[in-house]
N, C-alpha and C positions, 0 to 999 in steps of 0.2 A: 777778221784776223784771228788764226788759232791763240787760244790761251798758252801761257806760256809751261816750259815743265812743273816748275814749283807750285804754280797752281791746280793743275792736275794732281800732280802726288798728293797736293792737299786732301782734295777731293777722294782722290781713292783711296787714299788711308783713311777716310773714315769711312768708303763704302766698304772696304775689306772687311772692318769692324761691325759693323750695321749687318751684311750683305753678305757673307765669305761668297754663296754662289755666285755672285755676280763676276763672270769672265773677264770685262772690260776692265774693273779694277781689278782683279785679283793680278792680269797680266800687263796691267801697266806698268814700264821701265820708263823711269826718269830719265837718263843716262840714255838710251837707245832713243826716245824719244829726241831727248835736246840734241844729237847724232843726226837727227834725220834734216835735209834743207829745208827752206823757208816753203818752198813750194808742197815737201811732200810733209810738212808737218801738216797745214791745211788738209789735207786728202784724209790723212791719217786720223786727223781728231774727227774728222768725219765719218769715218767707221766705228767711230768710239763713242759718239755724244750721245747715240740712242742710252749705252749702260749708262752714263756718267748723268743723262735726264732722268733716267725712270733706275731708281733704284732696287725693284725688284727683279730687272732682267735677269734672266740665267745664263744666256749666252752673251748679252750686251753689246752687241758689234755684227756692224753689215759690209760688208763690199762695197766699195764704190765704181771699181774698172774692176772689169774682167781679169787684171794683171794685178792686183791689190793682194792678194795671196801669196806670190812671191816675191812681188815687192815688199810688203809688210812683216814676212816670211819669219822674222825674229820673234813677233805679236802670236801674228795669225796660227802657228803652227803648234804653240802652247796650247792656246783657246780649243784650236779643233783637235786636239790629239784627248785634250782634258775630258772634252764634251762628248766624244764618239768613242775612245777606249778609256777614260779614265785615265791616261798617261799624258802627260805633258811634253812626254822627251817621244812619243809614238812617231815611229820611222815607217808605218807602213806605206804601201803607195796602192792606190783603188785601181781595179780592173773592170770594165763594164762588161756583164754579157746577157743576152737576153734568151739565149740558147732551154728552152723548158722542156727537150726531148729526156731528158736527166730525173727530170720532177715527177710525183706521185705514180702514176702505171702508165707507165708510157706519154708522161707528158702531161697528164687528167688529174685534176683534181675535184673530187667529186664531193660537195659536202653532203648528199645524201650518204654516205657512207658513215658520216659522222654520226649517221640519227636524225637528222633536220628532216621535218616533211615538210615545212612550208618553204615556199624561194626567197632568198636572201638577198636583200639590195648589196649589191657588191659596186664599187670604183676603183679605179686605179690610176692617179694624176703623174706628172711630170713635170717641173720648173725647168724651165730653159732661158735664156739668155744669145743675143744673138752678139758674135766675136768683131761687130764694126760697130757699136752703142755704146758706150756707158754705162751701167748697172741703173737702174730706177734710183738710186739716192743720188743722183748725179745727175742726172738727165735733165734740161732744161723743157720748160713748154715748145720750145721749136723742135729738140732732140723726140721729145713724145708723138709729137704729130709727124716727124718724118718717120718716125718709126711704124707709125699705123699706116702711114701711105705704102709706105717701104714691104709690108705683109700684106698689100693688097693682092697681088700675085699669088700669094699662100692661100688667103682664103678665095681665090677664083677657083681655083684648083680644089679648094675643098668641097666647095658647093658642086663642082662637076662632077667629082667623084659621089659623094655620101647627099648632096641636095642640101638644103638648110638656110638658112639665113644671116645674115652680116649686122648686129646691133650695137651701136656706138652711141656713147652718154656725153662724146667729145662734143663741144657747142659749134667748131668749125674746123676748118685743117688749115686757118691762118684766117688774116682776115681779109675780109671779102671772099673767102671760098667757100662756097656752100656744101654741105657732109650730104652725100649719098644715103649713107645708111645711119644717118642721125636719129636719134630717138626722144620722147619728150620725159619728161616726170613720170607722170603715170606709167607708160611704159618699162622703164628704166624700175620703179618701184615693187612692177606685176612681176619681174623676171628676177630681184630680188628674191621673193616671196618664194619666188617657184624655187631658187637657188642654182638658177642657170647664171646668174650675175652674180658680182660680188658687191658687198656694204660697202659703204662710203668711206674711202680712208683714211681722210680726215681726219676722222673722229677715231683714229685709233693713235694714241701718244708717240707708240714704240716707234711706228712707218714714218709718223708727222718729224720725230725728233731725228729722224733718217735719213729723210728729205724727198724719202720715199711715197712721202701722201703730198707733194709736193702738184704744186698746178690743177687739183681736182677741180673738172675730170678730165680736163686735155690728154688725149691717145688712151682713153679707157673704153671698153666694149669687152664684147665675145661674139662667137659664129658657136652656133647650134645648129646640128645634123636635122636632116629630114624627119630621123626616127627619135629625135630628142634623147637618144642615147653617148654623144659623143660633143662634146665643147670644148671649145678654147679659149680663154683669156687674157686680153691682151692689156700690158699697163698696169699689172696689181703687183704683189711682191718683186715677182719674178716678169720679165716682158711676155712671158710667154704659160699660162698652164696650160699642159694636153690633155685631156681627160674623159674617159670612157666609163659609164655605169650603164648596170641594167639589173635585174633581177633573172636569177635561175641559181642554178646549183654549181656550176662548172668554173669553178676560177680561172683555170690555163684561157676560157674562153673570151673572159673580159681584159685579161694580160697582153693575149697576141692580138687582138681587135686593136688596143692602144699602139701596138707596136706598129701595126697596118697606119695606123692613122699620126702616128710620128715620124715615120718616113713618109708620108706624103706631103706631110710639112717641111720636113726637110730638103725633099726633092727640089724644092722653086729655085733657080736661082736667086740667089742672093741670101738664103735664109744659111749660114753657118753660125752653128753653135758654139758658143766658147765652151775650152776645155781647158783644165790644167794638167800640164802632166803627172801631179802628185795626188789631185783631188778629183779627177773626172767631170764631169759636166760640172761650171760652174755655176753657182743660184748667190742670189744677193746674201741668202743666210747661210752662214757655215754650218748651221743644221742639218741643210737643204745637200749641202754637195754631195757628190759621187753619182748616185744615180737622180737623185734629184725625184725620189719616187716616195708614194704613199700609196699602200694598195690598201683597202680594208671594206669592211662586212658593217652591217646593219645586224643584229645580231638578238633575242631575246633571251635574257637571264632574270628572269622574276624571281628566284630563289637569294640569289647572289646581291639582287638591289630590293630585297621586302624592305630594308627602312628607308625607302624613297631616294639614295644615294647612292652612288657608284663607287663608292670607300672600301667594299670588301671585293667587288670583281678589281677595283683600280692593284690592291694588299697581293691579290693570285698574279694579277696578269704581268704587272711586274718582273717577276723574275723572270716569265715567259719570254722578256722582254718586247711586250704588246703594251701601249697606249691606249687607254680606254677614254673616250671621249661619248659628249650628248651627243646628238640626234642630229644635232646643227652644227656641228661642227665646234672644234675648241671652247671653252671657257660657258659652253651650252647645256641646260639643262636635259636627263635623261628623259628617255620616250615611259609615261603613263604604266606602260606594262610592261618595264623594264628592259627596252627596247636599248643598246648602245653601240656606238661607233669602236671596232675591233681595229687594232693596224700594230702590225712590225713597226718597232722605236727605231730600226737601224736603217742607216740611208748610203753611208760612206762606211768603204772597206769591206761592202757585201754587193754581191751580184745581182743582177735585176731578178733573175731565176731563185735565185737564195730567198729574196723577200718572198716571193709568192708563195713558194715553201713552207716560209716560215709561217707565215699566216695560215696554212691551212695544219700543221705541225700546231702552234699558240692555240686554236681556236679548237681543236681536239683535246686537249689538256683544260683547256677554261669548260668547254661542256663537260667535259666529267666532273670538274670542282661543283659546276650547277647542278647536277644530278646530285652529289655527295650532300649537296647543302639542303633538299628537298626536306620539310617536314617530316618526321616520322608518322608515320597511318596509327590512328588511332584505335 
């Protein structure tokens, strides 16, 4: 049974004080709340209890349905206007386009142009959500295991196109039915390690108090391509990541590879994508909406990280508005020789094309601050 308003307000009037960033208080109404019925108050606190558990969240609130954004519409549309433009009253509305014939010379974007001689591990992912599930905070052990059966179609189609393999940490697809592509500990552990799989979700509070780490690992896996360049994730945040890396110099080339390999996913019958019409492709995080994209670089700035920290490329990249992450991903330490993860902050209310853009735009302006920061020759 949801808590009731008074106790809430309790709660967030003192996270506002403790917390201001935290979205889930800052945008909790008493009054619109205690407004909502007995049914959708339940839903409601459930997009909310990750902020109202974990005190330092910045965003504090997930989706639960695909329709949770205009249902909640009063909530939700402070939080993301706050979170993506700074505005809380933000009227804009996202457009998707994937169109790069616009972008760098004809399309190309070359980071050899930048000065780079060595090739750069580049990726570029995609959260998706399919418009007949549930959002992952929602989704029961039956709703997870229908869902993987449900993409089995997707990934036949993917293996026939790109080859690769089908790997599932789910223990069965009900019981008494035995998984095809089940995997054991070790397994599951090795492809960890590699970072074709993702950690344990459990063990992460924000997902647990979301409901999101719910059932581990019932309908968790990925397919990995023949070439080990192309994965999908199925079960983690979002039902769905798409994602293509490789190393070279060519961004447009790892961009429209993803895009090859998201319309193939999409093609199966049965596989449609939820969409909002204010927000674009929806993702469990209102981070995540619009395009639902992360493109970014593996990147060396030994100048910019000599004290062993990412504190003065994180100071540059900023305004850039580029997110400077470890080697592994969020909350990760950086690579030995200054080695860090590059990526566009912006996901909603910019074009698939605009990110890649940007990133190669950000990542010209951060190698000059690197060069600028170089030792003077003695």
């Amino acid at each position: 049974m949801a808590p009731t308003g008074e106790e809430l307000e309790k709660q967030a009037a003192a996270l506002r004080e403790s917390n201001p960033g935290n979205r889930a208080a800052k945008y909790f109404d008493q009054a619109y709340y205690d407004g909502l019925s007995d049914e959708d108050k339940e839903t409601f606190y459930k997009c909310i209890k990750t902020g109202f558990d974990n005190a330092d969240s910045g965003m504090g609130c997930y989706a639960m349905t695909p329709t949770d954004y205009t249902t909640f519409a009063p909530f939700f549309a402070k939080a993301i206007g706050d979170y993506h433009k700074g505005d809380p009253a933000c009227a804009e509305k996202h457009e998707n386009d994937w169109d790069i014939s616009g972008v760098g010379e004809g399309g190309v974007l070359d980071l050899q142009k930048l000065g780079l001689a060595e090739e750069l591990s580049m990726r570029v992912r995609v959260g998706r959500n399919l418009a007949s599930f549930p959002l992952p905070g929602a989704m029961t052990k039956e709703d997870r295991i229908k869902f993987e059966v449900t993409m089995t179609g997707s990934f036949d189609a993917l293996k026939e196109k790109f080859g690769g393999t089908v790997y599932s940490y789910s223990p069965d697809l009900g019981e008494g039915v035995e998984h095809p592509n089940k995997i054991d500990e070790e397994k599951y552990n090795e492809l960890v390690a590699a970072h074709v799989m993702f950690k344990d979700m459990a063990a992460d509070t924000y997902l647990a108090s979301a409901g999101i780490a719910n059932d581990w690992p019932y309908g968790r896996g990925c397919w990995q391509s023949e070439d080990k360049k192309k994965i999908v994730w199925f079960g983690e945040e979002d039902q769905l990541r798409i994602m293509v890396m490789k190393k070279g110099f060519l961004l447009n080339e790892v961009f429209n590879e993803l895009k090859e390999l998201l319309d193939a996913v999409e093609s199966i019958e049965g596989v449609d994508f939820a969409k909002d019409d204010t927000y674009g492709y929806v993702t469990s995080c209102p981070t995540n909406l619009g395009t639902g994209m992360r493109a970014s670089v593996h990147v060396k700035i030994p100048n910019l990280t000599s004290d062993g920290t990412d504190a003065k490329a994180k100071e540059i990249a900023g305004p850039l508005g580029l997110s400077v992450r470890g080697t592994g991903g969020e909350h990760t330490p950086i690579g030995a020789d200054g080695t860090v993860d590059i990526s566009p902050s912006a996901r909603l209310f910019i074009k698939e094309s605009a990110i890649v853009q940007a990133l190669y735009d950000g990542l010209k302006l951060l190698l000059d601050a690197e060069k600028a920061a170089a030792p003077a020759e003695a």
